[in-house]
C-alpha positions in Angstrom: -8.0 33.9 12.8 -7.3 30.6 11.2 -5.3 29.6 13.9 -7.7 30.4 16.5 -10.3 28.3 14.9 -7.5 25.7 14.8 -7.0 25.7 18.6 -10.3 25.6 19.0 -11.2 22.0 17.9 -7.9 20.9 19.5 -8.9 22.0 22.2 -12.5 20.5 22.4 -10.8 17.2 21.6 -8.5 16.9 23.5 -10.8 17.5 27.0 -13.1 14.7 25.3 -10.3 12.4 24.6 -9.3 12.9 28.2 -12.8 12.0 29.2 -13.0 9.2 27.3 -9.9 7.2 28.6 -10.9 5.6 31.9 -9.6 6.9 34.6 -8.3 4.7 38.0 -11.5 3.7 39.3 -13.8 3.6 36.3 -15.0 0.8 34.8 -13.7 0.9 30.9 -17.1 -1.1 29.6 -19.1 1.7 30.8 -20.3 1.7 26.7 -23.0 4.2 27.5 -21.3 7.3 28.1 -17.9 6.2 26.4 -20.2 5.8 23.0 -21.3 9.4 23.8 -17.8 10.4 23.7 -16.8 9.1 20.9 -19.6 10.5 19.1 -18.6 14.0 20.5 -14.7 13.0 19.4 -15.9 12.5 15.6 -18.1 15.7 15.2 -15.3 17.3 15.8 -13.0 15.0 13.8 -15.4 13.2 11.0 -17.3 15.9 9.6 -16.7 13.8 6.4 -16.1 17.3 4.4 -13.5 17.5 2.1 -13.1 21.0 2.2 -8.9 21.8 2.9 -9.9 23.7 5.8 -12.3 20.8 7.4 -9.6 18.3 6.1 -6.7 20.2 7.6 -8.8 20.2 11.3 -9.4 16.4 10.7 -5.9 15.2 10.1 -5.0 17.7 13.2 -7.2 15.8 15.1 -6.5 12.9 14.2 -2.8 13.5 15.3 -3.7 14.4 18.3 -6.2 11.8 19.4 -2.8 9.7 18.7 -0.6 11.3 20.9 -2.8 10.5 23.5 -4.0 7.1 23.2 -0.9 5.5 21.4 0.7 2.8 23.6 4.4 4.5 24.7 5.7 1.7 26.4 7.3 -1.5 25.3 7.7 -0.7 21.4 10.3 2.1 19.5 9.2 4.3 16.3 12.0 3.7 13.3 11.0 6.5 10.9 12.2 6.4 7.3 11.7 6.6 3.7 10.4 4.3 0.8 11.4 6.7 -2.7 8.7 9.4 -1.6 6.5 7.2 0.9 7.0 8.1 4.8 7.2 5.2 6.4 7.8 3.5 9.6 9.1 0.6 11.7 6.9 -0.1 14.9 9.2 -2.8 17.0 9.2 -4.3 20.4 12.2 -3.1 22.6 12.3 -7.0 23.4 13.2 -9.9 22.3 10.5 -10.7 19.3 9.7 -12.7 15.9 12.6 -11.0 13.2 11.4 -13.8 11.1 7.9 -12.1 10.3 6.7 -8.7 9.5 3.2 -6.8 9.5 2.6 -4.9 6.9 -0.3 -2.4 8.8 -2.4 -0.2 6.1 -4.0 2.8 8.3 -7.7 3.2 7.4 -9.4 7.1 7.6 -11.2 7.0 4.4 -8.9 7.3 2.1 -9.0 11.4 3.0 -6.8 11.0 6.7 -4.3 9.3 8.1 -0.6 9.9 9.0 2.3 8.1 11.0 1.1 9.6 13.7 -2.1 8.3 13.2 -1.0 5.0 12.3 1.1 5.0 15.3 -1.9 3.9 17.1 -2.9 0.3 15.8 0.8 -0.7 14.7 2.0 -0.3 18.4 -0.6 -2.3 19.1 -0.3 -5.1 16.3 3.8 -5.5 17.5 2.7 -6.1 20.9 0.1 -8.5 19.8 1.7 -10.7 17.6 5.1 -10.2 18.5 7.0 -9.0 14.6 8.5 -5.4 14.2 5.0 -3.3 12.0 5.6 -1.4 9.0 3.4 1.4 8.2 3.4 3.8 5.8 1.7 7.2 4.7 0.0 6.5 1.5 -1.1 9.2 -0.8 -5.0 10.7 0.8 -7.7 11.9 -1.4 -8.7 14.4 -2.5 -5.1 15.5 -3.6 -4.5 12.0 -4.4 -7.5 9.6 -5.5 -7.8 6.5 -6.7 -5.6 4.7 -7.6 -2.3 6.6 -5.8 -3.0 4.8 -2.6 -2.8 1.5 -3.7 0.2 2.4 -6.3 2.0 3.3 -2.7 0.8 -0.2 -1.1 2.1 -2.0 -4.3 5.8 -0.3 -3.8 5.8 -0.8 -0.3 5.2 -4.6 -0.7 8.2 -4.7 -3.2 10.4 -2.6 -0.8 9.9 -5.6 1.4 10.3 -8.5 -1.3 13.8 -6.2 -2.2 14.7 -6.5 1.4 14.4 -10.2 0.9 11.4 -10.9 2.8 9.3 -13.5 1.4 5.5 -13.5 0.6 4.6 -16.1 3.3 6.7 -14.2 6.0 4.5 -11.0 5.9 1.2 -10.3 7.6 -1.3 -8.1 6.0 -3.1 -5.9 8.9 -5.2 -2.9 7.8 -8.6 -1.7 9.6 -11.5 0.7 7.6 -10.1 2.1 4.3 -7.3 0.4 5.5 -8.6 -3.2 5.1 -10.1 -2.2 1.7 -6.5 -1.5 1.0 -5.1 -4.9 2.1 -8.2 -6.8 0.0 -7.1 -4.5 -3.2 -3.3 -5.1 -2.6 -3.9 -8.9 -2.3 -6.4 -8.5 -5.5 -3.7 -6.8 -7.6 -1.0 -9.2 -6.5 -3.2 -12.2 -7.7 -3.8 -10.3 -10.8 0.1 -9.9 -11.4 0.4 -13.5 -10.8 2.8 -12.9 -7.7 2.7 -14.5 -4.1 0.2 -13.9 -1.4 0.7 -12.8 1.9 1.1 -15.4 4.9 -3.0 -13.9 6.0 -4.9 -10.8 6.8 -5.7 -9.1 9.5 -8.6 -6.8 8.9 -10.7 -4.7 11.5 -13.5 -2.9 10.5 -12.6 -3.2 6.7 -14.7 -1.2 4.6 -15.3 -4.0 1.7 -18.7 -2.3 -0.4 -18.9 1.2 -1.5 -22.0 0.2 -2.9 -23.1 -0.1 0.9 -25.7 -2.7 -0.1 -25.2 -4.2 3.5 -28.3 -4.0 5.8 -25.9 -2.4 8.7 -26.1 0.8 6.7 -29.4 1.5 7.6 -30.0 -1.0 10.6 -27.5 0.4 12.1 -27.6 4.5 11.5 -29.0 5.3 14.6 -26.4 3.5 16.8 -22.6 3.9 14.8 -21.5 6.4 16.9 -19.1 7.0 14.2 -20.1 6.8 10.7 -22.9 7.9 8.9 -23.8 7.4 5.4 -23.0 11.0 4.7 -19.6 10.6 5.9 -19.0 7.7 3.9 -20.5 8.9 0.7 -18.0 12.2 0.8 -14.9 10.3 1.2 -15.8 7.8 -1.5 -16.8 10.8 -4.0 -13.0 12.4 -3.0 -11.1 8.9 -3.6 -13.3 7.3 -6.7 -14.8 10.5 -7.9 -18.9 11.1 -7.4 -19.4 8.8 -10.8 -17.3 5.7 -10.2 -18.6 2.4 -11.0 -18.6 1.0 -6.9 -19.7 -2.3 -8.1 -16.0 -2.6 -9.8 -13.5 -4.9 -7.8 -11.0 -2.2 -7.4 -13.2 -0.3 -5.1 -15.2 -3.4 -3.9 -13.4 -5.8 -3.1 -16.2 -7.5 -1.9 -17.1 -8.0 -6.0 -13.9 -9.6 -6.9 -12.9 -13.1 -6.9 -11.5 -13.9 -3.5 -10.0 -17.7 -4.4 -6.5 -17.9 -3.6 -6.6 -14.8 -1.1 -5.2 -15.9 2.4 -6.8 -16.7 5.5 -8.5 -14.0 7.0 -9.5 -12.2 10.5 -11.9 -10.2 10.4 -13.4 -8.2 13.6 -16.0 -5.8 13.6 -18.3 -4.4 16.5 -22.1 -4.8 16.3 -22.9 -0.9 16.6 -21.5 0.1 12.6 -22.5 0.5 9.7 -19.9 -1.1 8.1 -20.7 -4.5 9.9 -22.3 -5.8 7.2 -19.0 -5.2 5.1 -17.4 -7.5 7.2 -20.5 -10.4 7.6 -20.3 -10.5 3.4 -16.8 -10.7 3.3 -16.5 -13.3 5.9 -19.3 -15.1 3.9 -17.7 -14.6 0.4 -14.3 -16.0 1.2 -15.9 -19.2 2.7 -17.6 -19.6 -0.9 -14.3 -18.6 -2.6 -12.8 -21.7 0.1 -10.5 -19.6 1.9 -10.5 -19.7 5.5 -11.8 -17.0 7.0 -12.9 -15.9 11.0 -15.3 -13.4 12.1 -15.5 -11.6 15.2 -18.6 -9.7 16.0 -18.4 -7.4 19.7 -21.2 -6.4 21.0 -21.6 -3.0 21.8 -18.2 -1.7 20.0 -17.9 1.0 17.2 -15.5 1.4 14.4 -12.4 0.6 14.7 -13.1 -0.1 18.6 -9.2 -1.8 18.9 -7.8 1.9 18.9 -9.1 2.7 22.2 -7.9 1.9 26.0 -10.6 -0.5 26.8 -10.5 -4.1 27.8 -13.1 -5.1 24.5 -9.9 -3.7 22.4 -7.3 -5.9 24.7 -9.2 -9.1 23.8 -9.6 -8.3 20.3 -6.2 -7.6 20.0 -5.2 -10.5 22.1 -7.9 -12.7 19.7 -5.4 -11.5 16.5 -2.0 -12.6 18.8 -3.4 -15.9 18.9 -4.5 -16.0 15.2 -1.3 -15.3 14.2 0.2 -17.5 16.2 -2.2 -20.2 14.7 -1.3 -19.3 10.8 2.1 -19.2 11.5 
């Protein structure tokens, strides 16, 4: 029985995945109907429930969405182990930067998100800016809350200073929980006194948990998504239901950003999260680090994942920033 109900959502994704990559012919800004899509995609996959059995169908799903829309050509999967953290090289089966690394943080609220998963964005970041990806599994809520996730970041980061990588030679990439990751990795770095990264790379980064921003409301009707249930069950399962979200370590939009590196930051006009991104951008220019936002119209959450030519520019927008840091 469990199995069947297994299949079932599988199955339902996967025939609205398929609709949802264009197809020879089609027109890939068709927004309309692809938005629809999407929306279909998360009801299956972003019930926001942290039941096991809804959180076992969402991982699933998120698997397979992977399999199908992770690039497959031009870049080879290194899988491996840091202590108990899976972990993964992403690198371009061409000649490429071995001077500088990406260290990508998969987003998923803190609840989802697996290599697999990952797969998707850090293909995408080694074709874009040209340096072999790490990514790694962190530990998900509600097994694991706060703070086992950004314990894994922290031993990641020295995995890479032990490999002799310098601060200034690694790239901090991370989209949705993800970015609140890098923000809380740089935060806790600056706190131990230690180097920062060369910049960050942050799509869709989920910065307030307060969710103070205007988006959050102005926006509820159109995310195709997020909703403010959604994002009020996975910050219960990773803070607890009576954390303090104003605090830095969940908030990074709270902190004190001096000192933190430059900073990308991308984000579509249909999310609630976009005002996340418009305070952050407008924080670190008070806090005097240099920071660049891109707003795109008509684009959801975490648009970059998908096979669409608003996702090719943005991730064509973060080759040249890198290229432009470095």
């Amino acid at each position: 029985m469990a199995e069947d109900r297994q299949r079932d959502p599988a199955a339902r994704l996967s025939a609205v995945i398929r609709q949802l990559i264009p197809q020879r012919g089609q027109d890939s800004d068709q927004l309309g109907p692809m938005m629809r899509a999407i929306k279909a995609v998360h009801s299956v996959t972003g019930s926001g429930s942290t039941d096991p059995e809804d959180l076992e169908r969402q991982r699933a799903g998120q698997e397979l969405f992977a399999r199908l829309v992770t690039p497959s050509i031009g870049v080879k999967a290194s899988p491996f182990h840091i202590g108990s953290i899976p972990a993964e090289w992403i690198s371009i089966e061409q000649g490429h930067d071995r001077r500088h690394v990406v260290l990508y943080c998969h987003g998923g609220g803190y609840t989802c998100g697996q290599l697999g998963y990952a797969r998707i964005l850090a293909s995408k970041l080694a074709l874009a800016s040209g340096c072999d990806v790490l990514s790694f599994e962190y530990r998900l809520a509600p097994e694991h809350p706060y703070p086992a996730a950004i314990q894994d970041a922290l031993a990641v980061w020295d995995h890479l200073m032990y490999m002799g990588m310098g601060a200034r030679d690694v790239i901090l990439a991370g989209d949705s929980a993800g970015g609140n990751l890098v923000l809380e990795l740089c935060l806790k770095l600056k706190e131990q006194g230690r180097r920062q990264p060369r910049m960050m790379i942050l799509m869709s980064p989920w910065t307030d948990m307060t969710c103070s921003g205007l988006s959050h409301t102005d926006c509820a009707d159109i995310d195709p998504m997020l909703s403010a249930e959604y994002i009020a069950s996975v910050r219960a399962a990773y803070t607890g239901p009576d954390a303090d979200w104003t605090q830095p370590c969940y908030s990074p939009l709270f902190g004190d950003l001096r000192g933190l590196p430059p900073a990308l930051i991308q984000v579509g006009t249909n999310e609630i999260l976009r005002s996340d991104s418009e305070l952050l951008h407008h924080k670190l220019q008070e806090a005097n680090v240099y920071s660049v936002l891109e707003v795109y119209d008509d684009c959801w959450h975490v648009f970059q994942q998908m096979p669409i030519r608003r996702a090719a520019l943005a991730m064509e927008s973060i080759g040249r920033f890198v290229q432009r840091i470095l």
